[in-house]
C-alpha positions in Angstrom: -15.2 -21.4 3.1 -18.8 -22.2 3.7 -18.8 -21.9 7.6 -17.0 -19.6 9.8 -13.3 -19.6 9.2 -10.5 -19.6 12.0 -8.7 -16.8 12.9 -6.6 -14.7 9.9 -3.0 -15.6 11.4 -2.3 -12.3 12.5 -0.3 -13.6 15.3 2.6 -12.4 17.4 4.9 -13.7 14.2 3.4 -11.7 11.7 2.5 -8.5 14.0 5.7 -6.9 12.9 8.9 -5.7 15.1 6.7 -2.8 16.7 3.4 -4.2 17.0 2.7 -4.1 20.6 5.0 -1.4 22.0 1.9 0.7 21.9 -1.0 1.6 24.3 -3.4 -1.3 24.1 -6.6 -0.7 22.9 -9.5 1.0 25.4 -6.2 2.4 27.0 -4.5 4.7 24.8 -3.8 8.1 25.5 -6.0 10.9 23.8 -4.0 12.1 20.7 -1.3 15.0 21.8 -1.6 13.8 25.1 1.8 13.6 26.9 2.7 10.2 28.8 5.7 11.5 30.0 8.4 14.0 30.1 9.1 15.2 26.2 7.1 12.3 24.9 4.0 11.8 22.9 1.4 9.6 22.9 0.5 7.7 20.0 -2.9 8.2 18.4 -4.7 5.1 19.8 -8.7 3.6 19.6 -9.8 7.1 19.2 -8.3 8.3 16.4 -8.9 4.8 14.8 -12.9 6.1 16.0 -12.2 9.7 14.3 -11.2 7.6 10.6 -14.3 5.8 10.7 -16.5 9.0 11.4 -14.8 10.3 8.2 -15.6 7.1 6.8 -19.0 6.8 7.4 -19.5 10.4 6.5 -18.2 9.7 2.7 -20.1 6.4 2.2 -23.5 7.9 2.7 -22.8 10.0 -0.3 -20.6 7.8 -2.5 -21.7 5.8 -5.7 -19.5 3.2 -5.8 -19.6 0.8 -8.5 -20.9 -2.7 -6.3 -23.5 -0.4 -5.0 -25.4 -0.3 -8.5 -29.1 1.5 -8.2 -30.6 -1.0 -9.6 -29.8 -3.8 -7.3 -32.2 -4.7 -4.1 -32.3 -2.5 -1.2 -31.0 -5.2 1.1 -27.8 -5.9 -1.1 -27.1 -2.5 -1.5 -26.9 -1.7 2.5 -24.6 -5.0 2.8 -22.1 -3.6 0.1 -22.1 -0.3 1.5 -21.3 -1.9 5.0 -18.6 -3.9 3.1 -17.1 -0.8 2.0 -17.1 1.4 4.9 -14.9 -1.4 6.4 -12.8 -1.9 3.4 -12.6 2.0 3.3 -11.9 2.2 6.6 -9.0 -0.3 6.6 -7.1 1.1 3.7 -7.7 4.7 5.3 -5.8 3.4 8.3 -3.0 2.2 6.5 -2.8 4.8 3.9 -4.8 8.3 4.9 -3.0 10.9 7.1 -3.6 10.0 11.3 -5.1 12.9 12.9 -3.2 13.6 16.0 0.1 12.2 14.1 2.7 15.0 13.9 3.2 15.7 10.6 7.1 15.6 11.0 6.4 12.2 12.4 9.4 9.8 12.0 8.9 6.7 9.5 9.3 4.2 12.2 6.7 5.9 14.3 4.3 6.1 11.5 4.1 2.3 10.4 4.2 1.3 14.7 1.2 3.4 14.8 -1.0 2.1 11.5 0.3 -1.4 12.7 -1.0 -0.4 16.1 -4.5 0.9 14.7 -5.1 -2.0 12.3 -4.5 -4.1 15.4 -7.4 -2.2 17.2 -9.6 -2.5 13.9 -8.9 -6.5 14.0 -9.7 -6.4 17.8 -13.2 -4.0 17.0 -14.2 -7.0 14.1 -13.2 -10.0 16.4 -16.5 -8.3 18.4 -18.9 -9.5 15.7 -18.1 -13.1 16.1 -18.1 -13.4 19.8 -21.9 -11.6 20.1 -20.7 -8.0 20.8 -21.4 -5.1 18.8 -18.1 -3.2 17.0 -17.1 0.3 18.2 -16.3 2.3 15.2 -19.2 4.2 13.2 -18.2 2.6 10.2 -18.6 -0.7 10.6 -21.7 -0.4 13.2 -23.9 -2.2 10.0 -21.4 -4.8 9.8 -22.9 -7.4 12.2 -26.1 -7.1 10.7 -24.6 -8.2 7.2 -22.4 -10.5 9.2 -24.9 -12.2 10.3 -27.9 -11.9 7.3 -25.5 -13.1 4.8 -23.0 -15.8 6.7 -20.0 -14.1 6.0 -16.9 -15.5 8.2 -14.1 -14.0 9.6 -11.2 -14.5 6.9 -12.1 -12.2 4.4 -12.5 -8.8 7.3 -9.2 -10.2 8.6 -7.5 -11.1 5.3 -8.1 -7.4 4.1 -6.9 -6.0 7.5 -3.7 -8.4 7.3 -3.2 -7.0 3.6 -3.0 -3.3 5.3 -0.6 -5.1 7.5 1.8 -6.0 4.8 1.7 -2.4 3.3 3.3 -1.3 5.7 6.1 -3.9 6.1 6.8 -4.7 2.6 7.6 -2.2 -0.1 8.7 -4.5 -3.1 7.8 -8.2 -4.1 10.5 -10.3 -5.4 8.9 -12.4 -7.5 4.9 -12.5 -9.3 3.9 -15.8 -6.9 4.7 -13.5 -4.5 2.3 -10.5 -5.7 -0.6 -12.8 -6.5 -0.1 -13.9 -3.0 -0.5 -10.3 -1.3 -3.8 -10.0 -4.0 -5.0 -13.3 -2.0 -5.0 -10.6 0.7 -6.0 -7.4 -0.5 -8.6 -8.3 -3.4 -9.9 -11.7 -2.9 -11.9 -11.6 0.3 -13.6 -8.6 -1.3 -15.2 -10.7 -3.9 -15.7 -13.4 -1.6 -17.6 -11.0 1.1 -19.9 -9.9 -2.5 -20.6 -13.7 -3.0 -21.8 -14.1 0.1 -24.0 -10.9 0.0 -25.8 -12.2 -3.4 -26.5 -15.6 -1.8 -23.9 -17.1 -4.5 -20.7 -18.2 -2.5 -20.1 -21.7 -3.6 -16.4 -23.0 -3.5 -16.6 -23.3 -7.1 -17.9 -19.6 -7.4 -15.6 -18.7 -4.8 -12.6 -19.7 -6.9 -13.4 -18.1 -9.9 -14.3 -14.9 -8.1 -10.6 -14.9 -6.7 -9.5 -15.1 -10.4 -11.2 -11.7 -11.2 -10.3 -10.0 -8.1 -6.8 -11.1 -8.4 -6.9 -9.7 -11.8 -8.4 -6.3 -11.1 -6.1 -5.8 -8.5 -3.3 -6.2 -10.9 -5.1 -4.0 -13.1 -5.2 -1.0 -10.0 -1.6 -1.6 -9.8 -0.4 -1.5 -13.6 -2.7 1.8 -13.9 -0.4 3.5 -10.9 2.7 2.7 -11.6 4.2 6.1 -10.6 1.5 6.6 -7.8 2.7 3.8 -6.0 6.3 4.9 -6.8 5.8 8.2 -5.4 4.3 6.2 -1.9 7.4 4.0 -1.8 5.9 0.5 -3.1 6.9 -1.0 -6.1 4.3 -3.8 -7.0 6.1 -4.8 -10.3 7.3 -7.6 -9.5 11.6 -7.4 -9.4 12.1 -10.6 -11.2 10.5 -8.9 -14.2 11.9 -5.8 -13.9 15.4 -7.7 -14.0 13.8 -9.9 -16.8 13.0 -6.9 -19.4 16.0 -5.0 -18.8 14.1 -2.3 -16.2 15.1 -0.5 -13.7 13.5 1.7 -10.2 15.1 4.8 -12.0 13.3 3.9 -15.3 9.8 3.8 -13.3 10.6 7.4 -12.3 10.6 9.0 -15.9 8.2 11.2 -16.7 7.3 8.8 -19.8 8.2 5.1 -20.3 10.5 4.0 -21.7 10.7 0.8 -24.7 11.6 -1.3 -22.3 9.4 0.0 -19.8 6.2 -0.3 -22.4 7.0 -4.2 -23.1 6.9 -4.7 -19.2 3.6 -3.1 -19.1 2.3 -4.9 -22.0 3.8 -8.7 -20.3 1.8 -7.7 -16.9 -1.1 -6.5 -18.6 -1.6 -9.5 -20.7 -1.0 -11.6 -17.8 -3.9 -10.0 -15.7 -6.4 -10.3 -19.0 -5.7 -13.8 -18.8 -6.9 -13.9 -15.0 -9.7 -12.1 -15.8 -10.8 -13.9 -18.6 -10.4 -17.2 -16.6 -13.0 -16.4 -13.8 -15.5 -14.6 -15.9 -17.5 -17.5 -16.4 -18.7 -16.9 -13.1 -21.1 -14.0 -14.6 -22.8 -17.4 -16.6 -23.2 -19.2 -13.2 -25.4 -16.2 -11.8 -28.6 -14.8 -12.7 -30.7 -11.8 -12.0 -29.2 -8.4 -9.8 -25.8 -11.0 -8.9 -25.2 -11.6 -12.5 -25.3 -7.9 -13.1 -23.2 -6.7 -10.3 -20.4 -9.4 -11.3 -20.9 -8.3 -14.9 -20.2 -5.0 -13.6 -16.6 -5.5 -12.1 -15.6 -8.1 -14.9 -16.5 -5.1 -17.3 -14.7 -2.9 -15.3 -11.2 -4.5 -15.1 -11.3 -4.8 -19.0 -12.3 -1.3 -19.5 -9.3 -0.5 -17.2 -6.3 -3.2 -19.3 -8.0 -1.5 -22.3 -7.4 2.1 -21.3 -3.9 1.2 -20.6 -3.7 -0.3 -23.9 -4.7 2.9 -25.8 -2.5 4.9 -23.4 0.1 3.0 -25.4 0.9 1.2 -22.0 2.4 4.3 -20.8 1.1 4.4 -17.0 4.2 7.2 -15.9 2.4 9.5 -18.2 -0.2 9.6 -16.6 -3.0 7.0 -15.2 -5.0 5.6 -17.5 -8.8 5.8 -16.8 -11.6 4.2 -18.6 -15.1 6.2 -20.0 -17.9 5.0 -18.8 -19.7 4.4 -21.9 -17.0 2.3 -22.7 -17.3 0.1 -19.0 -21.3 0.1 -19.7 -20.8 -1.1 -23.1 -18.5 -4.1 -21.9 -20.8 -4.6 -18.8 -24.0 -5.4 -21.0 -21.7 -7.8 -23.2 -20.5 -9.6 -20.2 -24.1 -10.4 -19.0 -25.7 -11.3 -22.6 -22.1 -13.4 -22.8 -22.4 -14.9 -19.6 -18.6 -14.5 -19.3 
């Protein structure tokens, strides 16, 4: 992963049964724009452009945890670019479409995220062939592109993620999860590597291990979120394995059985987390600090679930922040 990768395999066998029956991109009808007669046009490039508006709006005023004050100037404007593109993609696949009638079918709703994830892929692709992107908020992203030597995979592996989401709703088996999190955490700690200077392939590998792990750590923590959208991200085998079932997950509190499920997957994604913190002892300086900072972060979050009595349908467990500063100045005196 230290030069450019290829492209992120989002070809015509993964695009999905609709991808592709809507208007190409530069050629897509305004949003409520009739193509003919009783039909509407779905959003297209331009409503992918009013997102990213949005997007970039939020970001200037956010204070996201990467983004720590204390880091240098140049760092901070790469992870803020790296976020409004990571924003950007899951608002695509997640965030109401404006222009999207509201009493839009579910068919017509995952064609047209599939079909605006294609156009984001498209606006990325840009960077790498010498052009400049289209959408306000990933204009900074060439710069960071090209000042830190980030390649292609991880933007595509994040948009490919978003992909997924919409196609698949349930995981059958935990290979299968850690797989998507190869997707939808990974090249986010990747991109951070290569921000700080740091991405070796050992680096690299451990940073997977903690990004893995706090993406399993998201998931535990909204349990009955995700269950309200649809997706189940325990994996089935387990469910079947402790005796659980998809009505269980929509008490209002969980269950015995449901608690020792939560307290197996837990346990399983303190173990990731624990095995790529030694990263934080490879680093030094503002990159030791920022890695300290998400390491911290996914323990604070395991631990809050712990003293939520691993009851996530409750209500979502959320860390203080003394506690996640506490942990954060251990992890860099600790080095792990």
């Amino acid at each position: 992963m230290e030069g450019p990768a290829g492209d992120s395999g989002l070809d015509e066998d993964t695009a999905g049964p609709t991808a592709g029956t809507l208007p190409t991109p530069g050629t897509a009808a305004e949003p409520g724009e009739t193509t003919g007669p009783g039909e509407t046009a779905a959003p297209g490039i331009a409503v992918a452009a009013e997102v990213s508006l949005a997007v970039a709006a939020k970001a200037s005023g956010e204070n996201f945890p990467v983004a720590l004050r204390v880091l240098p100037g140049a760092w901070r404007a790469h992870l803020m670019a790296l976020y409004g593109f990571a924003r950007l993609t899951d608002d695509l696949g997640d965030e109401p479409l404006p222009g999207l009638s509201p009493d839009a079918d579910a068919e017509t709703v995952t064609a047209t995220r599939l079909k605006l994830l294609d156009d984001l892929h498209q606006d990325v692709a840009k960077i790498y062939d010498g052009g400049q992107p289209e959408l306000p908020a990933i204009q900074a992203l060439p710069k960071t592109v090209d000042e830190c030597g980030i390649p292609r995979q991880p933007w595509h592996d994040l948009i490919h993620a978003n992909r997924q989401d919409q196609l698949v709703k349930r995981y059958d088996t935990y290979d299968d999860l850690k797989k998507y999190c190869e997707l939808s955490a990974n090249p986010v700690g990747q991109a951070v590597l290569y921000i700080v200077g740091a991405a070796t392939p050992e680096r690299l590998l451990l940073s997977d291990s903690i990004c893995t792990a706090l993406q399993l750590a998201e998931h535990w923590q909204d349990v009955a979120e995700d269950l309200a959208n649809g997706r189940i991200y325990l994996p089935l085998e387990d469910l079947a394995s402790f005796g659980v079932t998809e009505a269980d997950l929509a008490q209002p509190a969980a269950g015995p059985a449901v608690i020792k499920l939560m307290m197996f997957e837990t346990g399983r994604a303190r173990q990731l987390l624990n095995e790529g913190a030694p990263l934080i002892g490879t680093l030094r300086g503002a990159a030791r600090l920022a890695i300290s900072g998400y390491v911290a972060g996914g323990r604070a979050a395991l631990s809050a679930i712990a003293n939520a009595g691993y009851d996530t349908l409750r209500q979502t467990p959320k860390p203080g922040k003394a506690a996640t500063v506490a942990g954060l100045v251990s992890c860099y005196v600790r080095g792990r």
